[in-house]
N, C-alpha and C positions, 0 to 999 in steps of 0.2 A: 576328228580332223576339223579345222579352221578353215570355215571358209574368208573369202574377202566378206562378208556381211556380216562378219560376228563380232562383238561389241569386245575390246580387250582394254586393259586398263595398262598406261605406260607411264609409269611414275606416279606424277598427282595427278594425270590424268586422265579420264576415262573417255576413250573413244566410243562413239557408237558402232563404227565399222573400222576395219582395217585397209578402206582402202586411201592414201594418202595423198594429197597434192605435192608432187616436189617443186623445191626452191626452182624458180625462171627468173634471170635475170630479162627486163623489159624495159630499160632505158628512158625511162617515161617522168620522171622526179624533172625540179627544176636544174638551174645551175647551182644552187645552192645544197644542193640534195635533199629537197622536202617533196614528199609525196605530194601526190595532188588528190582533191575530190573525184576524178576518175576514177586513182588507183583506190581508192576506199571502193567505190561501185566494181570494179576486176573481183578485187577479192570477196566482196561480199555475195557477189553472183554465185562461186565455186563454195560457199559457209557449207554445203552439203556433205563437203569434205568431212572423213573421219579423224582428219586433220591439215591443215594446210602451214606449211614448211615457207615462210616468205622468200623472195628475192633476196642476192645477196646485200646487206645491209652494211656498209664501211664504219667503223668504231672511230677514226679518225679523221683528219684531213688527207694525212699520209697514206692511209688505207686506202682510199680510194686508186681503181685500176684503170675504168673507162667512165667515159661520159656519163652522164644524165644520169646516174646511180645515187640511190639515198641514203643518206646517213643517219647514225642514232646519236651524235656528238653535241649539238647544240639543241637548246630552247626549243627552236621553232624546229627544228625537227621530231622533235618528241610529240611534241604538240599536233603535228598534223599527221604521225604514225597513230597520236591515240582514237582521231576518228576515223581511220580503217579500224582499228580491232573494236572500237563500238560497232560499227558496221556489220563488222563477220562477227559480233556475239549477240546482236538484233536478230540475226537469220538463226540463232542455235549453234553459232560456228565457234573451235578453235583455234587459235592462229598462236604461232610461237617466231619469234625471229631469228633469223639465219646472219649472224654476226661472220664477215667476210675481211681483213686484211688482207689484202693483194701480194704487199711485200712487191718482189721485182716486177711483176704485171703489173706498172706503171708509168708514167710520163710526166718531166719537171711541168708538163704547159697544165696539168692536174692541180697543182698547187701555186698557191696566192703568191710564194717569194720563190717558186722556182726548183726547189731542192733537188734532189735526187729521192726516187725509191730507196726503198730499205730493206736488204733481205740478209740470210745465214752467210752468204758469202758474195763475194763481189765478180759471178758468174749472169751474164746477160741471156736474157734468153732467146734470143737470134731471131724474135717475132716481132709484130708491131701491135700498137694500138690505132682504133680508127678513132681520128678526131673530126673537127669542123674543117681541118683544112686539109685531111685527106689519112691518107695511112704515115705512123710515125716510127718508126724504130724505138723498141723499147734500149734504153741505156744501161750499161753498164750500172748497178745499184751500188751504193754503198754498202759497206761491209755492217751488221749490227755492231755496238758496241755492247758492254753489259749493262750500261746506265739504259743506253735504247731497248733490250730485252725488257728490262724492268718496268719503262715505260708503256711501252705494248700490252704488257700483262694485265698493269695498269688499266689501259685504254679498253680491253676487253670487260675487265671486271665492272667499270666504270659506263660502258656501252649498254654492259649487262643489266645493270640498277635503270638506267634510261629505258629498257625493254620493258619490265615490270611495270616502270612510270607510265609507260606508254600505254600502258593493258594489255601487253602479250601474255599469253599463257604458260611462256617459257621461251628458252634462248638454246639454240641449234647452234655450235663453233665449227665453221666450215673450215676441217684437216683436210680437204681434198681438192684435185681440180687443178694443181700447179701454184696455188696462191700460198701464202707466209709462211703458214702450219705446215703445209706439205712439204714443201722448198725445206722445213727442218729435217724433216723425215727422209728426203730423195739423196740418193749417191749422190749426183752433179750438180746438185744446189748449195750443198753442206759441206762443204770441205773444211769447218771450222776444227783448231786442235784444243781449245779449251772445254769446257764443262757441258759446252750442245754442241760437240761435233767430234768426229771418232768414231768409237764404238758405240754400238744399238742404244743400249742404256742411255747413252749423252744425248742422240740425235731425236729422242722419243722426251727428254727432259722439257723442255720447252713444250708441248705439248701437251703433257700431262700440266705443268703447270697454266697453262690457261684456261685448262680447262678444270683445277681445281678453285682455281681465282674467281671463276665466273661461277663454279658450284656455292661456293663460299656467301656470297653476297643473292645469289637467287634461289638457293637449295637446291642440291644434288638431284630430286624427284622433279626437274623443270628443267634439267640440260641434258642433252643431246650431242653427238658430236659425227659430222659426215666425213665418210673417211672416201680415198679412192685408189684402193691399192691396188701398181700395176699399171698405172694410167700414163697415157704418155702424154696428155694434156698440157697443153704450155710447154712443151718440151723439156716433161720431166723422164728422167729415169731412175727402173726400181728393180736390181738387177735379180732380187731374192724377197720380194713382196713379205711371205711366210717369217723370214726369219725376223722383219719389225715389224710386222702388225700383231704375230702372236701377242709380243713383250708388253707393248702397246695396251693390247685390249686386257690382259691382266692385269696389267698398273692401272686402267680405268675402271674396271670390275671393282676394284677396290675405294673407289669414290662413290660408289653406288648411283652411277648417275641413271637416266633416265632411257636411252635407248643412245644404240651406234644406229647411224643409218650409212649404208654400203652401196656405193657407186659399183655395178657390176661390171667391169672393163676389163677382168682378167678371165678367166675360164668359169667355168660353171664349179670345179673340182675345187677352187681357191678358197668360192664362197663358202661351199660346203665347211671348208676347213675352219674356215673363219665363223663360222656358224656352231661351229663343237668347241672353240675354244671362249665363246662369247656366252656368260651363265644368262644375261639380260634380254631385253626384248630388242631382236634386230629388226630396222627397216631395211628391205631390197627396193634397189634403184635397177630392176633389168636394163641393161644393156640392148642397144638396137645389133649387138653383136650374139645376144642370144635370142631374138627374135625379127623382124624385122622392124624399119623402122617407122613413125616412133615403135616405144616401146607398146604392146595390145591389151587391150584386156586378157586376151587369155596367156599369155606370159603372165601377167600379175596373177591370173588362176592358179597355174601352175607350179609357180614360186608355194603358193599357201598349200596347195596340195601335195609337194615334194616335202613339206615343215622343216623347207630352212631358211623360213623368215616366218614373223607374226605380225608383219603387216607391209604393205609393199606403195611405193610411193610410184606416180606415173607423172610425166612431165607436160609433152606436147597434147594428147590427149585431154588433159584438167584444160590448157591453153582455151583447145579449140571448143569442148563441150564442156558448158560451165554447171552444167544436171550430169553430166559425165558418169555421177551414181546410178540416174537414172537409165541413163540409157546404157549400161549394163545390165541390169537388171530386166531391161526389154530386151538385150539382144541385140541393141541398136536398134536406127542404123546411128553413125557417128559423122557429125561434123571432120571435113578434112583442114589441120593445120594449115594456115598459110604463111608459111617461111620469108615470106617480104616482110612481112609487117611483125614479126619477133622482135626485132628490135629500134624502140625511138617511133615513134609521130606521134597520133592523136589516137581517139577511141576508137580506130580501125582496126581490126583485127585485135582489138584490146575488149572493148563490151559490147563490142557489136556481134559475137556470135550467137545463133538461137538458140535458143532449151528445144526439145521435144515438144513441148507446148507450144509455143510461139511458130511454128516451124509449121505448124497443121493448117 
């Protein structure tokens, strides 16, 4: 049996442990979307990680869904993503980036001339975005066209060379969460009748292509892809989860990529399922639905000890203890998350939490 401290190899590369940092979005980038030398110090703090899954990361302008989020699209964002992953691979760390399209999770005031979002169909999602001037109503998106399709897949693959450029160890396609990827996959996003919308096969098309585009240009052993079937995030719905993510994970199986990592939001019984039909290495993302919240150490225990994951990723917890390894390992005790400062300001509640050491 695997514990979380045992060294497992996931694609090209080789963990020293299974326990994972998941993707935190931290609003902390400029207005331009360039990281800053804080966020290099975040992440280099958690290098202890068996791996750490970055923030989500926008492939375009369009992409972009909230505020103060980073991009991989220009020069200077590249540029100042490649001294964080100097940073977490000084400490022994590897870091892979979490490539994130928003799709309808967006607002014209996001972009330079204004546009609309862009998603599978022209269904809004009845929520908002928090901006500088308050809460906004997401709009009505425009419908994709298939020139738009092609450019998206584009923008991913094209994201995805920038990741590499950057020195990440690999590239993560966030399918989940209510954002572009999902929104293909969901009943009430995809109402399309052409070649991605319909039946399972069309609505998983789009999908699987991005996530070959992005295999393509960075190899199949360096991508990843976050699913989160069943979620109702963003106000999606998914009325028979099972009957598109089987299809799904066997059309990806066949790309030989690197690892699914699994948002747990539906039952314990889903994952399972999804666990027998995945030949690969899965990441579980516990749900504060199957423990309390955050997710605990010992939910991540549990998952490895049931063997239906080989490696388990925890969110708020990496947040608040940046030795997080360690203080497993001890038993704790653990730093408490503080939910204020999750999202947007300065290095409060960003690199000001103590190790076990600092702390004595």
């Amino acid at each position: 049996m695997s514990t979380l401290f045992d060294p497992v190899t996931v694609g090209a590369l080789q963990l020293p442990s299974r326990l994972v940092m998941a993707p935190m979005t931290r609003n902390r980038a400029t207005l331009e979307g360039v990281v800053t030398p804080t966020t290099a110090e975040y992440y280099a703090q958690r290098a202890s990680a068996g791996l750490i899954v970055s923030e989500s990361i926008q492939p375009s302008v369009l992409g972009q869904g909230y505020i103060l989020t980073p991009g991989l699209h220009s020069a200077e964002q590249v540029a100042a993503w490649r001294t964080v992953t100097e940073a977490v691979h000084a400490k022994g760390g590897r870091i892979v980036a979490q490539l994130t399209h928003c799709g309808r999770i967006g607002h014209p005031s996001l972009y330079p001339d204004g546009e609309l979002p862009i998603a599978p169909s022209p269904v809004a999602s009845g929520e908002q975005m928090i901006s500088f001037q308050g809460p906004l109503d997401h709009p009505t998106p425009r419908e994709m066209t298939a020139e738009d399709i092609r450019t998206v897949i584009e923008e991913f693959a094209q994201s995805a060379r920038n990741a590499i450029e950057a020195g990440f160890d690999g590239v993560e396609v966030h399918g989940g969460n209510g954002f572009l990827v999902h929104q293909f996959l969901a009943d009430n996003t995809n109402l399309r009748t052409d070649e991605y919308g319909g039946s399972v096969a069309n609505r998983i098309r789009f999908v699987v292509e991005v996530v070959r585009a992005v295999a393509d240009v960075v190899g199949a052993d360096r991508v990843g892809i976050r699913v989160s079937p069943g979620s109702p995030y963003n106000s999606m719905v998914e009325s028979d989860p099972l009957s598109v993510y089987t299809p799904l994970l066997n059309e990806l199986a066949g790309l030989g990529i690197a690892y699914v990592h699994v948002i747990e939001m539906g039952t314990r019984d889903l994952t399972k399922q999804l666990r027998a039909v995945w030949p690969g290495t899965l990441i579980l993302n516990p749900h504060e639905t199957m423990a309390v919240y955050p997710a605990t150490a010992e939910a991540a225990e549990q998952a490895m000890e049931a063997g239906i994951a080989d490696a388990v990723s925890l969110a708020a917890l990496w947040l608040a203890n940046p030795d997080l390894d360690a203080r497993i390992k001890a038993g704790g005790p653990f730093n408490t998350p503080d939910q204020a400062t999750f999202y947007g300001g300065d290095h409060v509640g960003y690199t000001d939490y103590p190790t076990l050491e600092n702390a004595k």
